[in-house]
Structures are given as C-alpha cells and as structure tokens.
N, C-alpha and C positions, 0 to 999 in steps of 0.2 A: 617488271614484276614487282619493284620495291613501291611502283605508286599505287599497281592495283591493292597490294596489300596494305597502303596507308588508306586508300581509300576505301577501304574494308573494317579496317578497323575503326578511323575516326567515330563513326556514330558511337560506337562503346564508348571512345573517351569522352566524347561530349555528354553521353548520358553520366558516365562517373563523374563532369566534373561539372554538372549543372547544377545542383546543389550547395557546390559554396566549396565544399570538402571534400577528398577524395574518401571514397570506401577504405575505412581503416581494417576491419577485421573480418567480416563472413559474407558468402551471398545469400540472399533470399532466401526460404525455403518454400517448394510449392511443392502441391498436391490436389487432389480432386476429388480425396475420399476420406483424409481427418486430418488434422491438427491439433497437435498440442506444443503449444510452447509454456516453460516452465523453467524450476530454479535451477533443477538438477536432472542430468541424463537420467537419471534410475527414476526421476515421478514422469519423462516423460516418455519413457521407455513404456510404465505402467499402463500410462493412458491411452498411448498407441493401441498396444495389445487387448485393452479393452476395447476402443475402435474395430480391430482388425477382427475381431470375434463378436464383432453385430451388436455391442453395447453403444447406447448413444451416450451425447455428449455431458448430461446429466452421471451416468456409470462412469464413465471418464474421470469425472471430478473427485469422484467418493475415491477412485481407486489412488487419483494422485496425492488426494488430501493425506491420503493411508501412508501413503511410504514419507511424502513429506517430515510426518509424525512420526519416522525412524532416521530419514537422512540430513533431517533439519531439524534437528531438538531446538537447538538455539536460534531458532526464527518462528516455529508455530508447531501446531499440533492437535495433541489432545486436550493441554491445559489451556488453549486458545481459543479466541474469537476468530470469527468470518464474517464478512458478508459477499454474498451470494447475486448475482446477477446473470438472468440468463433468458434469450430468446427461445420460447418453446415453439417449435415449428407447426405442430398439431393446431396449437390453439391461436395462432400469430396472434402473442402477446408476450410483453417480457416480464417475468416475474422476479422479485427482489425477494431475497430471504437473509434475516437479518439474525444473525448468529450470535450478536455480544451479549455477554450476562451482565449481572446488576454488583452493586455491591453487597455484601454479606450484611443480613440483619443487624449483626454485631457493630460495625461499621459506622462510626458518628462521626462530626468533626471533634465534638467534646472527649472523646478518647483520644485523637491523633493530637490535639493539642494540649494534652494534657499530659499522656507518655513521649510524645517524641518534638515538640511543638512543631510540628508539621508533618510531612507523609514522607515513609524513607521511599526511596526508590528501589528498592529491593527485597528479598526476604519473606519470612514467612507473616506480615503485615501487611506486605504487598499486593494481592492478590485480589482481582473480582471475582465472580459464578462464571464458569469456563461455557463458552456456549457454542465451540464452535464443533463439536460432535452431535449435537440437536440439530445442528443448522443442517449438516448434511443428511442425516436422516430423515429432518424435514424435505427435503430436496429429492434424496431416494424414493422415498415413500409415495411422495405425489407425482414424479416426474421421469423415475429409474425405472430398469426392466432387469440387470442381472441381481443373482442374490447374494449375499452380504458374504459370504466364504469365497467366491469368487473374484470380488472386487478385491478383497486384502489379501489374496493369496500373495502378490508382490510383497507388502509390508511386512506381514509373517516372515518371507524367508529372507528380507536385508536385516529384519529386527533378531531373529535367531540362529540365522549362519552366519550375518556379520555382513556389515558391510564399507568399502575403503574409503577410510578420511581422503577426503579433500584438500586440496593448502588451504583456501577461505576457510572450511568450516574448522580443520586443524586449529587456526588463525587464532577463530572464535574462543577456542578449548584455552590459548595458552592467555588471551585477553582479560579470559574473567575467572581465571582459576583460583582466585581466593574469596569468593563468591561461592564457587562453587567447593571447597574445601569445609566449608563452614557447616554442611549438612552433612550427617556418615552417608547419610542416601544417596547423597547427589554425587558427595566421594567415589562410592561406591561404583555407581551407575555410569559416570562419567568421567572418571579420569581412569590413568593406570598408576593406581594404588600412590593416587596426592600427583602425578606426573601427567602435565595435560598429552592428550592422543596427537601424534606428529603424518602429515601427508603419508596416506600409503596403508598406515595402521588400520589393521580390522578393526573397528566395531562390532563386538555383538551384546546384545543388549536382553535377555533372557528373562527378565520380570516383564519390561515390556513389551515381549514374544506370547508374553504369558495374556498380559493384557489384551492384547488386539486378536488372539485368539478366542477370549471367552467373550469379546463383542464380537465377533467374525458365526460365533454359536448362539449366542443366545441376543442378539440387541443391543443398541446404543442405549437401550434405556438402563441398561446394567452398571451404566458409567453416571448414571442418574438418581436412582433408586435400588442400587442394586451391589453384589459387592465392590466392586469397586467403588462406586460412590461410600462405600462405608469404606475403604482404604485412603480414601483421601482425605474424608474428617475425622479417620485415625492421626495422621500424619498432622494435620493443622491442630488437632488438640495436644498432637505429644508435643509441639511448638509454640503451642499457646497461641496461632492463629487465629482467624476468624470464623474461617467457612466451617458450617455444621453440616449434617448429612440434612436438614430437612430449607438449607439453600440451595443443594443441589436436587434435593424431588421438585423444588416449586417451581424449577427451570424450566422453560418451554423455545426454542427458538419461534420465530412468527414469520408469515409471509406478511409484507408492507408493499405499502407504495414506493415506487424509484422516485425521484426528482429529475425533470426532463426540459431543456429548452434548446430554441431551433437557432443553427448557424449555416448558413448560406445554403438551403438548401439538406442540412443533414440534421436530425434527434438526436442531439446527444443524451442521453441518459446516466443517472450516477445513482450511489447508493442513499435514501432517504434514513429519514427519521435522524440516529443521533449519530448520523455519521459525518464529516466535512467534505465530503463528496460535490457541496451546494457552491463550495470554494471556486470550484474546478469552470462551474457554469455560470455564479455571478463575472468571476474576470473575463471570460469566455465573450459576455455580453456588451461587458462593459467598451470591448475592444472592436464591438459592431462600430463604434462608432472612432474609427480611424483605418486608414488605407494600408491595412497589415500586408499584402504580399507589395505596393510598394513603398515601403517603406526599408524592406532587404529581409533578406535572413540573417537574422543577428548581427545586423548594424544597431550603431547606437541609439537608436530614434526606436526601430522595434522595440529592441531590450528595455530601454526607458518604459515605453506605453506598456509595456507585458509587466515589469516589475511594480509600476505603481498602481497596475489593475488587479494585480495579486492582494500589492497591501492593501488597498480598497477591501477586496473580497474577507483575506482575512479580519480585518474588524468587523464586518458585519460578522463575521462566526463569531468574533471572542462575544459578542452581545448577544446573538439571537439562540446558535446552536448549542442542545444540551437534550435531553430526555423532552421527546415531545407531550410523553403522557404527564409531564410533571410542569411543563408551561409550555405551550404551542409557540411551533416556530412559521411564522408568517412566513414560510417558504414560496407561494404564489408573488407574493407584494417586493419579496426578494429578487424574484426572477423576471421581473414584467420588466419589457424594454422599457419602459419609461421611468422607473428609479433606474435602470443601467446606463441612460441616457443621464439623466440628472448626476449619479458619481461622475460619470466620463469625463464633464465637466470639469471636475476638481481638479484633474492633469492639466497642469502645466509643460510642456517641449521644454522649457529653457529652466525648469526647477525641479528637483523632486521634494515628494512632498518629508518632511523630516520625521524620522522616528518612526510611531506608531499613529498613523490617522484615525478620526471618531470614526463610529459607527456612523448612520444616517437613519431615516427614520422613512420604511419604504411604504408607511400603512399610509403617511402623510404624504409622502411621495418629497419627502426633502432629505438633499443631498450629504445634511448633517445634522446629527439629533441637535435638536432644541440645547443650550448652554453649552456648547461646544464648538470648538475651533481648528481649521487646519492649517497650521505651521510648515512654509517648505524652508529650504535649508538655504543659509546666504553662504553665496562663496563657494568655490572648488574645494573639494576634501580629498585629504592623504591619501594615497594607497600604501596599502600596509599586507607582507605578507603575513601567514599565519605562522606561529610559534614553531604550533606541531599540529599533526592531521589528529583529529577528535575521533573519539571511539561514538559511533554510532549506533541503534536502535533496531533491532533485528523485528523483520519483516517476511511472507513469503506471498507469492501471488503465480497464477495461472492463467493463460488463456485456452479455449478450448471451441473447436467447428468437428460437426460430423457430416456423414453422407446426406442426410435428409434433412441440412438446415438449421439444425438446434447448436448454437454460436452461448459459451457460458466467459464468463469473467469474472474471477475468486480474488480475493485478499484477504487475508487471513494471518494471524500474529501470536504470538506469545507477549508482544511487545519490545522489552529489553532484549539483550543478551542471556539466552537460557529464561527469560524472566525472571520471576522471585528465585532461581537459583535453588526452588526448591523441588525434587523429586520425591514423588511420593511413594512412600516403601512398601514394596512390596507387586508398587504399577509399573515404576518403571520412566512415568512419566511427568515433565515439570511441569506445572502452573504458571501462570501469566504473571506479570508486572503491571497492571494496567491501572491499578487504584489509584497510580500517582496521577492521573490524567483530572482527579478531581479538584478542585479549588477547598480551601477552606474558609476563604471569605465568604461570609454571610448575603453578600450582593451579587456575587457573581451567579451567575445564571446555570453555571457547571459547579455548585456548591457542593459538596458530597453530600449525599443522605441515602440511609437505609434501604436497601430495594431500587437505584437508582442507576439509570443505568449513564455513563460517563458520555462524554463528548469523544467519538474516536474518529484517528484516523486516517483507519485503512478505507479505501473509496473506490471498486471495480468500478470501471465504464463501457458503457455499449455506444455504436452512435448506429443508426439506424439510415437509409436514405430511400423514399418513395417505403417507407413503412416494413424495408427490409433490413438485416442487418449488415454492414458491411465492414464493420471493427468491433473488435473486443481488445481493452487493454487496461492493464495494470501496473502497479509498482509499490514496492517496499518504499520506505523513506521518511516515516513521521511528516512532520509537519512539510517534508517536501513534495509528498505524494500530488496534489494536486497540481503543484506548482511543473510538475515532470510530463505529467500525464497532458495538462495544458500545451507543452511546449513538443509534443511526441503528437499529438493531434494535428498543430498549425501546422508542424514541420511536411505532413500527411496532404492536409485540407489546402493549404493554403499558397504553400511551397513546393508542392507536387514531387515531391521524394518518396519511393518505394519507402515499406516500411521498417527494410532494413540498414537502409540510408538515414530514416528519421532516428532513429535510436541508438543511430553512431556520432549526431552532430556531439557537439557542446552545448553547455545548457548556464542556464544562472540559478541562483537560489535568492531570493531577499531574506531574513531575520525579523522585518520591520512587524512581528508579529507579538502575541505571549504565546512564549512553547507553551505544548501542549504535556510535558511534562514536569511535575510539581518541582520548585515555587513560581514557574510560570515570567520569570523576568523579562519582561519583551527587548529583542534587539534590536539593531538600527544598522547592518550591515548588508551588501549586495556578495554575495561569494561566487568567483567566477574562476575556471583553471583560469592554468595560465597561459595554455593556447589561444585563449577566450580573451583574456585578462590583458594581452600583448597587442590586441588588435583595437577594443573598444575601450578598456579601462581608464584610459586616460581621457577619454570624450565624457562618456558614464561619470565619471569625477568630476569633470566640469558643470555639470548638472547638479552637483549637491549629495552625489550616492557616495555615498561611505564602502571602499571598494577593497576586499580583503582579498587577497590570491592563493589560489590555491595549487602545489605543483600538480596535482591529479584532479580529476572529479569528484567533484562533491556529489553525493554524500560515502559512495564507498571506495575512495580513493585507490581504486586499481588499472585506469583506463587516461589516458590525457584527455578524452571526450568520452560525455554519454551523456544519454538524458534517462535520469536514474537509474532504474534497472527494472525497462517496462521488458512485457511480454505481451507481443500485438502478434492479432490473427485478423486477417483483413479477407474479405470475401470479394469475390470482384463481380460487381451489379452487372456485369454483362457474361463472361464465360463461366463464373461461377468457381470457378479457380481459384482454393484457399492459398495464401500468402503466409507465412510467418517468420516472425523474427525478435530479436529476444536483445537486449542493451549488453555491450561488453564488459560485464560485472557480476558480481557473485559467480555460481557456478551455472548459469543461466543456460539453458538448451532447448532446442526447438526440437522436434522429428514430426514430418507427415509423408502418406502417401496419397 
C-alpha cells in the first residue's frame, strides 16, 4: 500500500520540485469563465462580480480601478496615472491607452531651481495632470458595456461604510505619517486625528464617498471640467501649488500604439510612447542571443546575462525615452534583432560590465554611441549586506480574462507613498508624486517642460502566441518593474513553471541605472535576498557585480522570494482554461471561476 501510494504521489513532487524551488505559498487559480488577479481581495472581489454579471473584461477594470481608489490611497487612484493595455476579442487587436498627464503649465526648470534647487519629492510642488480617471473612461467608452453607477457601486460602499486596514497598507499609514501630517486635509482624511490607522481599523472615507458618487452620476469628465476639477485647483492654490483648473480641462487620455517584439515563438507587447515598458523587450532580445533555459534557472551565468541585458536596456531609456511628441523615440531601430544582436555582444561571461554602460546608437546600428566607452569591473567585489530595508514607491497593477476572450493588463500609480501626501478638500482624494521623474538638466532628454509629459514607469504586458493572447502581467516596483516582469516571463516561457510557480521564485534587481526619481544618482549594485544571495552571490561577485543582500525580497520586503509583486493571468492556447496567480507581497489576490 505504502508504494502504491508513493507511486501516486511522486509525479506531484516531481512536478513541485522541477523548478528549482518548492511552492512556497498558494496553488494556481483556475477558471473558465474570469479572472482577476489584483492587489487587494476587495478590487478583486469587484471585478469578479462584474464578470459574474455579464460585464466584460474592459467593465472589470473600471470597477477594480474604482475600489483601488478607496483600498489603495497610498499606491493609486484618482490622483494617478495608468496605462492601459488590453486584447479586445471583437476586433482581435490590442489596444494601449495611455493615461499619464503632463506637467502643469506653471511648471519650469527655472522655478524648481530657483525655489527649491531641484524637485522636492513630495508635497504640494510635486505633482503632474492626474490622467488616470480619462484613461478609464477612455477605455469605458470605447470598449465597456455596463454603466458607470454600477461599476463603482463596490467603491462607494468601502469608501462610505469603511473599509478594514490591512497590515501592508496600515504599514504605509504609520511610514509616511509626517508627510501626511503636514496637510489638515490629508490629516484629516487619513489618519485618526495625527494617529496613523493600525491592521483591522475601519476606514471610512466620506468626502471621497462624496467624490466617486458625483462621478458614478454625472461623468469623469466632472473630475476634469467640472466640480471637482475646481476642488482640486482650489486645494493647489490654497498651497501655492501648480495645477490650475484650466490644466485639468486641457487633459485628454489618448489611445497609442503598444511597442511589440517576438520571443521564441510568442508577441510580447508592452506599454509605448513615454512609458519604459521598451526596457522590458530591448533585454528580452538582447538575451535571443544566449542558451537561457540552458544555462539554469538562476544560476549564475543566467543571472549574469539577464543583469547586464537589463543594464544594457536601461541606458538606452535613460538616452532615448521621454515624451515622444516632444523628440521621437526610435522605438523600431531599438527593437530590431540586429542592434539587440550588436549590444548582446558587449557581455562579457567572465566580467560584468561596471556602473552604468552608454547608450548605443541603434539608428546607426552601433553597439555604443559614437565618444563613448564600456568599462567592466576588475576583480571580485565585496558583498555587503544592507544597513536597513529601504521604504519604497507605491505602485498598483491588475490582470484581467473574461468568457469571450477580452484579456486587459493595468498599471497604474499615485507614485510615492500617498504621493504628494496631499489630499484635496473637500474630494477626498490624493494627487500623484510623479513630477520628480523629470530631470533638470538642460541635456537630458526627460528635461522637465511645461505640458510635458515625463518618462514613467509603470509598464502592463500582454504576450500574445499564434495572434492570440495567452498572458497578461504586471507589477508595482519603479524602476524594478521591467526588470520583474522580464524575469516572471522567462520563468513562464522558458523554464516552464505554472504561473504560480514563476512568481514565487526569487528574483534579482541591478541599480546599474539613473533612478527614475529626482536627482536621478545612478547606482552600481546587484540586490538579491538572501536565499538567492547564499547560492550565487559569491560566483556573481567573482564576475565584478557589486552584490548587496538583502534578508527579504526586494522591493517589498515581506516574502524570502518573489518576483516583485506580478499579477499574471495566463490563457492556455489549447483548453482555453484561465490560470492566475498573483507574487507573495502586498496584499495581492487572485479569484476566478
């Protein structure tokens, strides 16, 4: 009896332990008729029910965006951008809807270096044109079928009956509480009475009950043009802010073009224009050109080639990406196997390359702009743990499949933590952080100006195979996002792990970039836990990587592994059987049937 039951069970272990790693925390979720995986039970609770009530996966979005904007102040909203990615089954095509606003008229370099000599990261100075309430609308309007009272009826009653902190988002409350102190609004809105909200604590949030009711009645354009848009440039004039009510009528979200290139067989797709999304699929390419599944799953020869195809990738953004309508981003000459072929080159096996590498120059097809040089590192470097774990950059992100095919993938932010920390009175709700993203150097290609929209980035991905979709994934993370979303892909494509297997491995981050937030210092560090960190670190070191440890996962230190804090919904090109699964971090939750 005891062999027939080993030999019953075997195939399960062998399946758990063919990946590298055992299943640390959940199983798969399947279903046949929606998916949503999301940050928080309550948006994805939302979305279900719109599902379960004949809304497609477009209605879905609007409805999760909705509660989002009550159970996730401090990662997105109202005051936030999106971008928007989504196969529409009708018309088999994916369409991109690009949600982020511009900077405020008011907005120069010559004022931030003149009041503050450079851009604070916070506060009522902080802030772009919020665009991610257009984007959706834009999205409803051309591709939704329920109507706008119905979608927010979830958001209305967590934003006016209340709804229970979480430890994360508690977490968030007592992290930036003197941020948030410093406005009576945001006081008001957001703590109890100067005391940040502890796990358990209702919420309820009653101005903006107020808010998302008179957009639920009369339009998002009300947040536009409308009162509320005059509640907001109420707020930023009693503060001496920027934004005026006639930056929020000039807002429009827009439907763009995605950026798309092919990997063995599958379309990956990512968000264009001024998003870093491009990141995700220059490294993608560049790594055609080396034997990724033998080479291991996070052994040190993968890690090495994925780390310096990243830095690769990100220098070409810090050079090429920024507002396409204010210098075109050769995004085509970026993507063509043959400049991904010509960087590929630049890797070295036995060196990493040091610091931050040049751009390249893909219009000429050479591997490194004209007067420039790449430096790899002589010698083995220290490993060094880290001091303390770093407060990180609040992000939210969604995936979403319905019964008839239509597969969406959202990212969307406030930015910071709460963002500019500033709630506007009377709405209820905060504004973004996101101005810091601009440069003030006169060169740099992300210069701030007037009307301008920044370099961000948040970056959904679709990957599509034989012209259908068969992933949708995303993730919070700044500058980690692509790097996460890359490494939740391979782990998919390449490594052949269910998708709840890939977003329990461990992951790596490089630095070897300029953050994407002001003054932009670039580092020169590999950050890897320390289950990670115990196995390769010292080979990665021999190579020249400067290797920091971390005791949890970067970036949101609550898991010994994860690769960031994706939310993937996979389709499966033969039964048609949605898959989903969600990274063990933040309050991340899947539900389908």
């Amino acid at each position: 009896m005891r062999l027939v039951l080993f030999l019953f069970l075997l195939p399960l272990w062998l399946q758990a332990q063919s990946a590298g790693e055992p299943w640390a925390w959940r199983t798969v979720v399947m279903g046949t008729q929606g998916m949503v995986a999301a940050e928080h039970p309550l948006q994805a609770r939302a979305g279900l029910k719109v599902l379960e009530a004949g809304g497609n996966a477009i209605d879905a979005a609007v409805a999760v965006f909705y509660v989002t904007a009550v159970t996730e102040q401090h990662q997105a909203g109202l005051g936030g951008d999106a971008y928007i990615l989504a196969y529409v089954a009708g018309s088999k095509k994916v369409v991109f809807i690009n949600g982020t606003g511009p900077a405020p008229k008011l907005a120069t370099p010559e004022f931030y270096k003149q009041r503050f000599n450079g851009i604070p990261p916070n506060g009522i100075f902080s802030s772009n044109v919020p665009g991610a309430v257009s984007a959706f609308d834009l999205a409803h309007k051309r591709y939704g079928t329920k109507p706008y009272p119905t979608l927010l009826s979830d958001a209305l009653e967590a934003a006016g009956k209340g709804h229970a902190m979480t430890h994360f988002a508690a977490r968030t409350h007592t992290e930036v509480l003197p941020m948030l102190l410093r406005y009576p609004s945001s006081k008001a809105a957001l703590t109890k009475d100067g005391r940040p909200f502890e796990p358990g604590d209702l919420l309820v949030q009653t101005d903006l009950a107020g808010s998302l009711k008179t957009l639920a009645a009369k339009g998002p354009a009300e947040f536009y043009r409308g009162s509320l848009a005059r509640l907001t440039a109420a707020t930023y004039r009693k503060y001496e802010g920027l934004i005026r009510e006639e930056d929020l009528a000039a807002y429009t979200a827009e439907e763009a073009e995605p950026v798309r290139a092919d990997y063995k067989g599958y379309t990956v797709l990512q968000a264009g224009g001024n998003s870093q999304g491009i990141v995700q699929l220059m490294a993608m390419n560049i790594l055609k050109s080396f034997p990724i599944k033998q080479l291991g799953h996070n052994s040190p020869e993968y890690l090495h080639v994925l780390l310096e195809a990243l830095k690769l990738a990100f220098a070409d953004r810090d050079y090429y990406v920024s507002d396409p309508k204010v210098r075109a981003i050769p995004s085509q000459a970026l993507l063509s196997d043959e400049y991904a072929a010509a960087r590929a080159k630049l890797i070295r096996m036995d060196r990493a390359i040091q610091g931050v590498p040049p751009p390249g120059d893909p219009e000429k097809g050479l591997a490194v702009l004209a007067g420039r040089t790449v430096l790899y590192a002589a010698g083995p470097k220290a490993i060094t743990a880290a001091a303390a774990t770093p407060a990180d950059g609040e992000t939210s992100s969604f995936s979403i499949a319905d019964r008839w095919g239509n597969v969406v993938s959202v990212t969307h932010s406030v930015n910071g933590t709460f963002g500019s920390g500033v709630v506007v009175e009377g709405g209820g709700y905060v504004l973004n952080n996101r101005l810091p993203y601009f440069s003030l150097d006169s060169q740099d290609v992300n210069v701030l100006a007037p009307g301008k929209l920044t370099r961000h980035t948040i970056c959904p991905a679709l990957a599509l195979k034989n012209g259908k979709p068969v992933l949708a994934w995303n993730t919070p993370g700044g500058d980690n996002q692509p790097q996460a979303l890359l490494q939740a892909f391979l782990n998919v494509v390449e490594f052949g792990m269910n998708p709840q297997q890939a977003l329990e491995q461990a992951s790596a981050t490089t630095t070897s970039l300029h953050p994407s937030m002001y003054p932009h210092n670039p580092g020169d560090q590999v950050v890897l836990p320390k289950v990670l960190a115990d196995k390769v670190g010292e080979a990665l070191a021999a190579k020249g990587h400067k290797i920091q440890v971390q005791a949890l996962q970067q970036p949101y230190f609550q898991q010994l592994s994860a690769v960031g804090a994706v939310k993937m919904v996979m389709v499966d090109p033969r039964t048609g059987v949605l898959w989903g699964a969600v990274s063990p971090a933040k309050d991340d939750y899947v539900m389908g049937w």
